[in-house]
ROTI-371076 format. One record per atom (N, C-alpha, C): residue number from 1; residue in one letter; atom name; x, y, z. Coordinates in nm, 4 decimals. Layout:
ROTI-371076
PT     n   res   atom          x          y          z
PT   NUM     A     CA          X          Y          Z
...
//
This chain:
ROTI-371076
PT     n   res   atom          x          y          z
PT     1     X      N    -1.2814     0.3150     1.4087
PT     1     X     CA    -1.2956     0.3993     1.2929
PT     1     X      C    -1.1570     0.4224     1.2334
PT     2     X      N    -1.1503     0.4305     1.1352
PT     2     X     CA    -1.0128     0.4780     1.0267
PT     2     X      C    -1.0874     0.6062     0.9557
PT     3     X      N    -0.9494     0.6546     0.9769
PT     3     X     CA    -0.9527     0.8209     0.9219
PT     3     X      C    -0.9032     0.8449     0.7883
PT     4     X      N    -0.9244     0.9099     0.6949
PT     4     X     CA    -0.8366     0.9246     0.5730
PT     4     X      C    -0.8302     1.0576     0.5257
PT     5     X      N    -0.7347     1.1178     0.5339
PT     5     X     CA    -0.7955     1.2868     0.4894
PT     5     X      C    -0.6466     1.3633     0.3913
PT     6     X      N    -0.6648     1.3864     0.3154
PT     6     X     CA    -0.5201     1.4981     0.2442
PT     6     X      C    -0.6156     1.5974     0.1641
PT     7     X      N    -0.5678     1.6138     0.0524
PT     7     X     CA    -0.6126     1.7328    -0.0473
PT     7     X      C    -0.6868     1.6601    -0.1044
PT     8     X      N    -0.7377     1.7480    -0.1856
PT     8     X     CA    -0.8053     1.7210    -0.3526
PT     8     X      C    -0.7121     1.6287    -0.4549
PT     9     X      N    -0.7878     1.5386    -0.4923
PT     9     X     CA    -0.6718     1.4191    -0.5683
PT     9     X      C    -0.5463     1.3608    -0.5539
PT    10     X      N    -0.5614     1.3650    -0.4029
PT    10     X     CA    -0.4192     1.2799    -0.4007
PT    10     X      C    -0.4154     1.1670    -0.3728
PT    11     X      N    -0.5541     1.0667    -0.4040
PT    11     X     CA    -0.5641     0.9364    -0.4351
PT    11     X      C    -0.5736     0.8737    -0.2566
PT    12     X      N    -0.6867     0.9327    -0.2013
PT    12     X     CA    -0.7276     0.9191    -0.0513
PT    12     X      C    -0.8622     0.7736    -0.0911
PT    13     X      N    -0.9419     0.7700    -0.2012
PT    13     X     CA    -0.9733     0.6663    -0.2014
PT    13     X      C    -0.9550     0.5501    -0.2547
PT    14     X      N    -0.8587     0.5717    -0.3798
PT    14     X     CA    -0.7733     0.4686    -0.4067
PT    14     X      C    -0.6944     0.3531    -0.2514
PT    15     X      N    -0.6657     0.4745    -0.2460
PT    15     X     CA    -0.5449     0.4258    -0.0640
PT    15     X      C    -0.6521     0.3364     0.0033
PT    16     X      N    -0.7829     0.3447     0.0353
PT    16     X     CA    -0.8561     0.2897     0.1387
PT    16     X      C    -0.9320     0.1722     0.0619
PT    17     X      N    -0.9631     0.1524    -0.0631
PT    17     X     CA    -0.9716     0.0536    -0.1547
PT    17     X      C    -0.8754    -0.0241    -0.1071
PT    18     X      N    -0.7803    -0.0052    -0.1833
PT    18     X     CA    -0.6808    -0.1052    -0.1421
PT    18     X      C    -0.5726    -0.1676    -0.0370
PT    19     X      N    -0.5915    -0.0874     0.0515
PT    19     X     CA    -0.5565    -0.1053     0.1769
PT    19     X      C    -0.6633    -0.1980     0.2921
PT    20     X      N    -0.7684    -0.1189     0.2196
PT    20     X     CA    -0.8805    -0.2248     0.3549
PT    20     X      C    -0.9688    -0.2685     0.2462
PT    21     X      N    -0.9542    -0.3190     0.0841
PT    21     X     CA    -1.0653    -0.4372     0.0473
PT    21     X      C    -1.1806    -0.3305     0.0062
PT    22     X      N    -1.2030    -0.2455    -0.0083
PT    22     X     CA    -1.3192    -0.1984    -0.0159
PT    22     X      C    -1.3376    -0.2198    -0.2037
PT    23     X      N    -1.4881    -0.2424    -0.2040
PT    23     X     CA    -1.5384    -0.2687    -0.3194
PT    23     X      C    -1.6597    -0.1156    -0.3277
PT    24     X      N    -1.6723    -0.0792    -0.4512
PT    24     X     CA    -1.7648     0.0756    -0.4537
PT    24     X      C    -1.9099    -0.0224    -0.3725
PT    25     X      N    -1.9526    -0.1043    -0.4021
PT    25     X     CA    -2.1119    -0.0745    -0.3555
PT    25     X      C    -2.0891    -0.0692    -0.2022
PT    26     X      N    -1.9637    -0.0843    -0.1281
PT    26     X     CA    -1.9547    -0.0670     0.0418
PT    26     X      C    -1.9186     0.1097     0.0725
PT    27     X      N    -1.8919     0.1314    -0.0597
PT    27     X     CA    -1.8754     0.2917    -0.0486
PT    27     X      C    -1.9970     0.4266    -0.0900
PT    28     X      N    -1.9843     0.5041     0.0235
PT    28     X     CA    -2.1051     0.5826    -0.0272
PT    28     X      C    -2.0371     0.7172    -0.0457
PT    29     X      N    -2.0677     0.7401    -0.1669
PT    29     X     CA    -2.0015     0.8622    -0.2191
PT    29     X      C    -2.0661     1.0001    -0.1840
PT    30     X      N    -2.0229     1.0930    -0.1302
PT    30     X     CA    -2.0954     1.2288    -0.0515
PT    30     X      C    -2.0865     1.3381    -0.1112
PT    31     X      N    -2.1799     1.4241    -0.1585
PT    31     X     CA    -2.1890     1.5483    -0.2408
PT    31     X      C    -2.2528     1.6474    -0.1446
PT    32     X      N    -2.2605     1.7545    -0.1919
PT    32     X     CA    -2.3476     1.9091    -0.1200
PT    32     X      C    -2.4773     1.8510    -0.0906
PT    33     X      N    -2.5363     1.7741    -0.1566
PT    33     X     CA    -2.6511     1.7095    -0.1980
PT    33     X      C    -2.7277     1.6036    -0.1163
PT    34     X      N    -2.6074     1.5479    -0.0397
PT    34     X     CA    -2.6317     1.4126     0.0463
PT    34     X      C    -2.6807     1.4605     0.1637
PT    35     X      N    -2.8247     1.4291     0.2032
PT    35     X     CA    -2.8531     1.4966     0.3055
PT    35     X      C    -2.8526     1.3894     0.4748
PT    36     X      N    -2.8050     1.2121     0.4284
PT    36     X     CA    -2.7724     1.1236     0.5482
PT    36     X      C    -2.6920     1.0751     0.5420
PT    37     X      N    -2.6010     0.9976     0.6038
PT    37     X     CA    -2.4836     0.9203     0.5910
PT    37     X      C    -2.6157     0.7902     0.5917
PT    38     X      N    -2.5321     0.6805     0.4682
PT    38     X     CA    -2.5831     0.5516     0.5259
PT    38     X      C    -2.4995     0.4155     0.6054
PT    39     X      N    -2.5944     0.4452     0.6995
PT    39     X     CA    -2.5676     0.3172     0.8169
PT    39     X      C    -2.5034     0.2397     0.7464
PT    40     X      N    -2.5309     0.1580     0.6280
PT    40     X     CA    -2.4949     0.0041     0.5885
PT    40     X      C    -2.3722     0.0272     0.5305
PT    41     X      N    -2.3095     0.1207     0.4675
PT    41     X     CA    -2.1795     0.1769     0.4156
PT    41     X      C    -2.0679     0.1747     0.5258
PT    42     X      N    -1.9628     0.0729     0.4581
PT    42     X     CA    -1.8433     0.0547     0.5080
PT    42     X      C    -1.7181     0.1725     0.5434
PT    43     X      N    -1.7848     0.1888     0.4013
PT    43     X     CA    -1.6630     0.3547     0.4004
PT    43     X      C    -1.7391     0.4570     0.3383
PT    44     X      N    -1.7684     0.5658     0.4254
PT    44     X     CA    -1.8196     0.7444     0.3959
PT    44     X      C    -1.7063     0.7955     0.3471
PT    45     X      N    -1.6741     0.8639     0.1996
PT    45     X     CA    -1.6047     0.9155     0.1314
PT    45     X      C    -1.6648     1.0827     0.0808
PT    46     X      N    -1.5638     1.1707     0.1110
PT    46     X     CA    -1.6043     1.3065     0.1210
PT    46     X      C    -1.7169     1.3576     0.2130
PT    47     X      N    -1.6774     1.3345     0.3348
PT    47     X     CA    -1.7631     1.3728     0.3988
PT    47     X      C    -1.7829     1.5535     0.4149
PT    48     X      N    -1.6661     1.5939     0.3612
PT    48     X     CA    -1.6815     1.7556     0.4029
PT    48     X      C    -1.7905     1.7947     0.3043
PT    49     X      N    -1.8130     1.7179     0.1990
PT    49     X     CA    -1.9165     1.7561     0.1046
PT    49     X      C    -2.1013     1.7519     0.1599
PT    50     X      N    -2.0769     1.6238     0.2371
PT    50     X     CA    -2.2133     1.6027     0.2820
PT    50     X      C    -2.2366     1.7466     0.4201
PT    51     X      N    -2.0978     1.7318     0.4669
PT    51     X     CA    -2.0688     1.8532     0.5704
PT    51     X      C    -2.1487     2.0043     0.5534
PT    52     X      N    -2.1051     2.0632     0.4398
PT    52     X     CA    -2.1822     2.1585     0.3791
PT    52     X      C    -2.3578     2.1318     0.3406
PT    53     X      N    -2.4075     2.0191     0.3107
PT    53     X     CA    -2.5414     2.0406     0.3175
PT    53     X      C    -2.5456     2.0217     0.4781
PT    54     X      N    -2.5003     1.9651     0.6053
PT    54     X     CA    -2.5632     2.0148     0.6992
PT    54     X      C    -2.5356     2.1397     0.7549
PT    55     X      N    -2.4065     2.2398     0.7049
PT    55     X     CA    -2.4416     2.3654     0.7599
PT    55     X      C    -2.5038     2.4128     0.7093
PT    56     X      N    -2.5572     2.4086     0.5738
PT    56     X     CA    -2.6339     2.5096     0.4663
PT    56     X      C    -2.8151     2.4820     0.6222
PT    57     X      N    -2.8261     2.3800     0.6247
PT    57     X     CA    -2.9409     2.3303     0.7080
PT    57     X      C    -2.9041     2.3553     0.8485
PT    58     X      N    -2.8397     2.4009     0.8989
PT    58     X     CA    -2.8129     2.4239     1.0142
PT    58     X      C    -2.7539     2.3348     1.1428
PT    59     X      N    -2.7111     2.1691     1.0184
PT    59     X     CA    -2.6647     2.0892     1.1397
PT    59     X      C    -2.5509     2.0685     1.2056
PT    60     X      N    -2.5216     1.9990     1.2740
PT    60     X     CA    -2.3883     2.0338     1.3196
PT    60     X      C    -2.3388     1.8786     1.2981
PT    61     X      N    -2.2473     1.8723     1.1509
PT    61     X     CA    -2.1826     1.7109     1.0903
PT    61     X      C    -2.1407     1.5910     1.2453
PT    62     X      N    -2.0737     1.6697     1.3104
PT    62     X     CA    -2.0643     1.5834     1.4132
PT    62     X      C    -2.1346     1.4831     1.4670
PT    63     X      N    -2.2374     1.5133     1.4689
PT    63     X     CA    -2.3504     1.4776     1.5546
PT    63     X      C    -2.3673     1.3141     1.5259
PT    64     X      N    -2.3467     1.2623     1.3718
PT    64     X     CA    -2.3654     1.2006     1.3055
PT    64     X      C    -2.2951     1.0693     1.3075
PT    65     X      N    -2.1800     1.1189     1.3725
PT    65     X     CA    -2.0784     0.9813     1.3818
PT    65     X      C    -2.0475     0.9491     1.4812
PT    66     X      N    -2.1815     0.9549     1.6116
PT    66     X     CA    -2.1495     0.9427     1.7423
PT    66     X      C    -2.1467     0.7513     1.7711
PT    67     X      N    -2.2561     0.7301     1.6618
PT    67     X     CA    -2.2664     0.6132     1.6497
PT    67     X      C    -2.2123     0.5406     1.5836
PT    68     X      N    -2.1198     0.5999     1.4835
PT    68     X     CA    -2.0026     0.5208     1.4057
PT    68     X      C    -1.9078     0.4748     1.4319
PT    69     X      N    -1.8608     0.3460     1.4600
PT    69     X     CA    -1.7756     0.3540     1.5435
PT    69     X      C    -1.6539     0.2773     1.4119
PT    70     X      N    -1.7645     0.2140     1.3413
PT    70     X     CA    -1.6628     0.0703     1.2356
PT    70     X      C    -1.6295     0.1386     1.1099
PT    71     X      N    -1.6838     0.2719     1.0199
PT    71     X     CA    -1.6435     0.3183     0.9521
PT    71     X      C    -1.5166     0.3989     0.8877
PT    72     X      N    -1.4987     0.3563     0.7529
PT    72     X     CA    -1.3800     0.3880     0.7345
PT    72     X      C    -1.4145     0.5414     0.6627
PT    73     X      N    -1.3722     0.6758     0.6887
PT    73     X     CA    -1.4037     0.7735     0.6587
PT    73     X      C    -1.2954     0.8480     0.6070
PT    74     X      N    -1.3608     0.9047     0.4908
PT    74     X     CA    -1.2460     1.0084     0.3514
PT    74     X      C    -1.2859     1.1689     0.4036
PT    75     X      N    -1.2138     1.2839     0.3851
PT    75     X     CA    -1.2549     1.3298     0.3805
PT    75     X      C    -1.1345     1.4509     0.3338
PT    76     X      N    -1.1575     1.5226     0.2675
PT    76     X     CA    -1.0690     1.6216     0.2024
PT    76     X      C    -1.0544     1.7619     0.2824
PT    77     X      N    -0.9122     1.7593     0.2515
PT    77     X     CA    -0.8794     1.9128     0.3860
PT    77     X      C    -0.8956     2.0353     0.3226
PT    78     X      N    -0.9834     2.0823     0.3730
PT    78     X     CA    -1.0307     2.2287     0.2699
PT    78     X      C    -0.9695     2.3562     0.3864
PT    79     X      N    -0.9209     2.3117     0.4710
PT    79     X     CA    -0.8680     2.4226     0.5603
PT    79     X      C    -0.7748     2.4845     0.5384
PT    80     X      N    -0.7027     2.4723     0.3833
PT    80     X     CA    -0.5534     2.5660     0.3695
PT    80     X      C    -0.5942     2.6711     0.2864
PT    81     X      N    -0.5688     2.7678     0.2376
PT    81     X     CA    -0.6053     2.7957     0.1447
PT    81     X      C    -0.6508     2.9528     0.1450
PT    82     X      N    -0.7256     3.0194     0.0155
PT    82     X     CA    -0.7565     3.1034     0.1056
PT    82     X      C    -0.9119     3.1500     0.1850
PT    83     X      N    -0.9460     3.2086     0.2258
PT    83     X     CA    -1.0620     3.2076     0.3654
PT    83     X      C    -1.1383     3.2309     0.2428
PT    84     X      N    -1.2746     3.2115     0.2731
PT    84     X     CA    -1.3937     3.2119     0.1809
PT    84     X      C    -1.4625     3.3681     0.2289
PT    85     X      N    -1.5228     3.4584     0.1383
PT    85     X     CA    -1.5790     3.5719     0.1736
PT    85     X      C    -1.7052     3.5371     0.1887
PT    86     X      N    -1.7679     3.4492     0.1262
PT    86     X     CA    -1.8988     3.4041     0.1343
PT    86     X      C    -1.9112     3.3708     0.3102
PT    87     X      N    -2.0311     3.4294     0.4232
PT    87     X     CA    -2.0013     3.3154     0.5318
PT    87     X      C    -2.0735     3.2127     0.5618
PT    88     X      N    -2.1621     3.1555     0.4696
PT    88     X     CA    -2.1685     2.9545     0.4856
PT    88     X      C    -2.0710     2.9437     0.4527
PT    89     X      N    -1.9780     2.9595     0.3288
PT    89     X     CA    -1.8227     2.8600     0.3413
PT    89     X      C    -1.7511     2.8944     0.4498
PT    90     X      N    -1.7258     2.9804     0.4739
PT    90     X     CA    -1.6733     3.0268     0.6187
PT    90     X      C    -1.7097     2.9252     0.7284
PT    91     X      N    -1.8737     2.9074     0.7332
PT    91     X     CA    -1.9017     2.8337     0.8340
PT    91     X      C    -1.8851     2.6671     0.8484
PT    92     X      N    -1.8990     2.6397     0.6887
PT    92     X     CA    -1.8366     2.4990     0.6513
PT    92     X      C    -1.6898     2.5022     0.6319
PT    93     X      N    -1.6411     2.5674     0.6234
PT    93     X     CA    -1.4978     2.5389     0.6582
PT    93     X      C    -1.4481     2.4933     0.7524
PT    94     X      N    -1.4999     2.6065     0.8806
PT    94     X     CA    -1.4881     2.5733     1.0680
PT    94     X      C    -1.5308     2.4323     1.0378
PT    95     X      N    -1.6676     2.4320     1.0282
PT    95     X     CA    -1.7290     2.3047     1.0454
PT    95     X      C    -1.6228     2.1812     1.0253
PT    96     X      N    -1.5902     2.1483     0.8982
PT    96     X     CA    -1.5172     2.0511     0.8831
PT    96     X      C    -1.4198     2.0228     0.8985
PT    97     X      N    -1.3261     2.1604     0.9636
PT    97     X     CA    -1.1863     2.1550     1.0036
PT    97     X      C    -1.2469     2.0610     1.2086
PT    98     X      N    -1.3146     2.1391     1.2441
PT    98     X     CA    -1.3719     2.1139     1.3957
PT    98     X      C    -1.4236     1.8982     1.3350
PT    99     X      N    -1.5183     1.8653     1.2661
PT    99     X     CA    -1.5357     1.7322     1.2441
PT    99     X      C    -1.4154     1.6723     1.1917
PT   100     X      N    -1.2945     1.7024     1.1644
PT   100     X     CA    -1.1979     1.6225     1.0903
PT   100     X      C    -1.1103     1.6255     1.2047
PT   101     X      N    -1.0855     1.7049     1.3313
PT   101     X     CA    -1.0123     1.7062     1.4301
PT   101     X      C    -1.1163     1.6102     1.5464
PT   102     X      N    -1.2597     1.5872     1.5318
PT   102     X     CA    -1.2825     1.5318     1.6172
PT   102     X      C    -1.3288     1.4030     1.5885
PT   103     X      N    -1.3221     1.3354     1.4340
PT   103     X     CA    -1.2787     1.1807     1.3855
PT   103     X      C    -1.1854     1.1450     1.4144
PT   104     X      N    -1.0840     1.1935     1.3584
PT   104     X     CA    -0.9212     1.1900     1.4141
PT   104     X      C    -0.9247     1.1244     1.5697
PT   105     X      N    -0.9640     1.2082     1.6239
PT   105     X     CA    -0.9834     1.1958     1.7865
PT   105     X      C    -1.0298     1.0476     1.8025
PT   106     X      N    -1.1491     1.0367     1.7800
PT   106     X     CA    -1.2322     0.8842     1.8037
PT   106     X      C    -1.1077     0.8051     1.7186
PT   107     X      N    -1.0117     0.7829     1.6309
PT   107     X     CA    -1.0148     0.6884     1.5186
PT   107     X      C    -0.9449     0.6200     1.6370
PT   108     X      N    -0.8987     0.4850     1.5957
PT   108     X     CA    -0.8187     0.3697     1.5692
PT   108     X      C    -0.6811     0.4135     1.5164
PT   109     X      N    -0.6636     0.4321     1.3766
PT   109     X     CA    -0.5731     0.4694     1.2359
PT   109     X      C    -0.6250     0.6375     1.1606
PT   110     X      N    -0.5162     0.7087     1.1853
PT   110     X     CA    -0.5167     0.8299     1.0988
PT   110     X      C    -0.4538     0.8016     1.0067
PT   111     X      N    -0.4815     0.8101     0.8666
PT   111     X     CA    -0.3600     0.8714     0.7680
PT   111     X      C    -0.4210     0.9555     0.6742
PT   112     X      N    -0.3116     1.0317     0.6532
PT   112     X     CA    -0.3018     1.1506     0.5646
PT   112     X      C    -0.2321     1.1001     0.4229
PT   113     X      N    -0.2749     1.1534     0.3164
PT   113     X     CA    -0.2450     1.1481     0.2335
PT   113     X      C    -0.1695     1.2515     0.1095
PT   114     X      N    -0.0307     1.2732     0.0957
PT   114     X     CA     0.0225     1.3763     0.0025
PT   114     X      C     0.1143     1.3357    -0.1153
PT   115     X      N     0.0659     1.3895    -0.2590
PT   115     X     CA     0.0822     1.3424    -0.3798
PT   115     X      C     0.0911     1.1629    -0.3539
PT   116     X      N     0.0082     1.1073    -0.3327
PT   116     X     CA    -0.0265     0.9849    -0.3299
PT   116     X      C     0.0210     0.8669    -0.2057
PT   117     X      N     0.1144     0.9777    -0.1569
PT   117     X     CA     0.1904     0.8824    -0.0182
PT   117     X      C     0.1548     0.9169     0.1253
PT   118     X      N     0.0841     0.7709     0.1623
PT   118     X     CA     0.0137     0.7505     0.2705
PT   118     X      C     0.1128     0.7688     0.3848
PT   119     X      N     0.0617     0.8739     0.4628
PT   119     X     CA     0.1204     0.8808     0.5863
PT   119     X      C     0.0677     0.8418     0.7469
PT   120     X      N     0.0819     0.7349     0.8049
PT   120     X     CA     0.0146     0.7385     0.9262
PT   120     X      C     0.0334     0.8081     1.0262
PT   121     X      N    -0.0673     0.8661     1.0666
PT   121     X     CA    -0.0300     0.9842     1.2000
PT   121     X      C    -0.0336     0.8776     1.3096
PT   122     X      N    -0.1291     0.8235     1.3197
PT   122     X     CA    -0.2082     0.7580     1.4440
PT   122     X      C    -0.2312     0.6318     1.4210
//
């Protein structure tokens, strides 16, 4: 698995386009809305988005990429900032800070991404 994670627009899927070949129909793009990851997708992009429809539902995102092993995964760091009063964001926050520390974990390649420059952790 390859990891990809920085802020909001700092060109995290540009970076994985062109770094690993990816063409959009291998990419599946993830909203509040997305309620599965699909299997046949090369690269899951925003996953903290799909993240939030499984806490809104009660799932736990993890669960999901036990079987992923070849995917290249985006996902935006919503953990700085300030704390949400609402507590589902609260709880999707944990959530995706806890799934972005435990992709990381499984990957191959970490990199982070800030104002457009790719950094490899791992």
């Amino acid at each position: 698995m390859i990891f990809i994670y920085g802020g909001s627009y700092q060109g995290k899927l540009s970076f994985a386009k062109a770094r690993y070949g990816l063409s959009d129909d291998g990419i599946q793009i993830c909203d509040a809305q997305t309620r599965a990851l699909n299997a046949n997708a090369r690269c899951l992009a925003y996953v903290e988005q799909w993240a939030l429809n499984c806490v809104r539902r009660g799932v736990d995102p993890a669960e999901a990429f036990e079987a992923r092993s070849d995917a290249i995964v985006i996902a935006t760091d919503i953990s700085c900032g300030v704390v949400p009063t609402d507590a589902t964001l609260r709880a999707w926050r944990e959530a995706s800070g806890r799934l972005n520390a435990q992709l990381a974990a499984r990957s191959e390649a970490v990199w982070r991404l800030f104002c457009g420059i790719p950094e490899r952790l791992k």
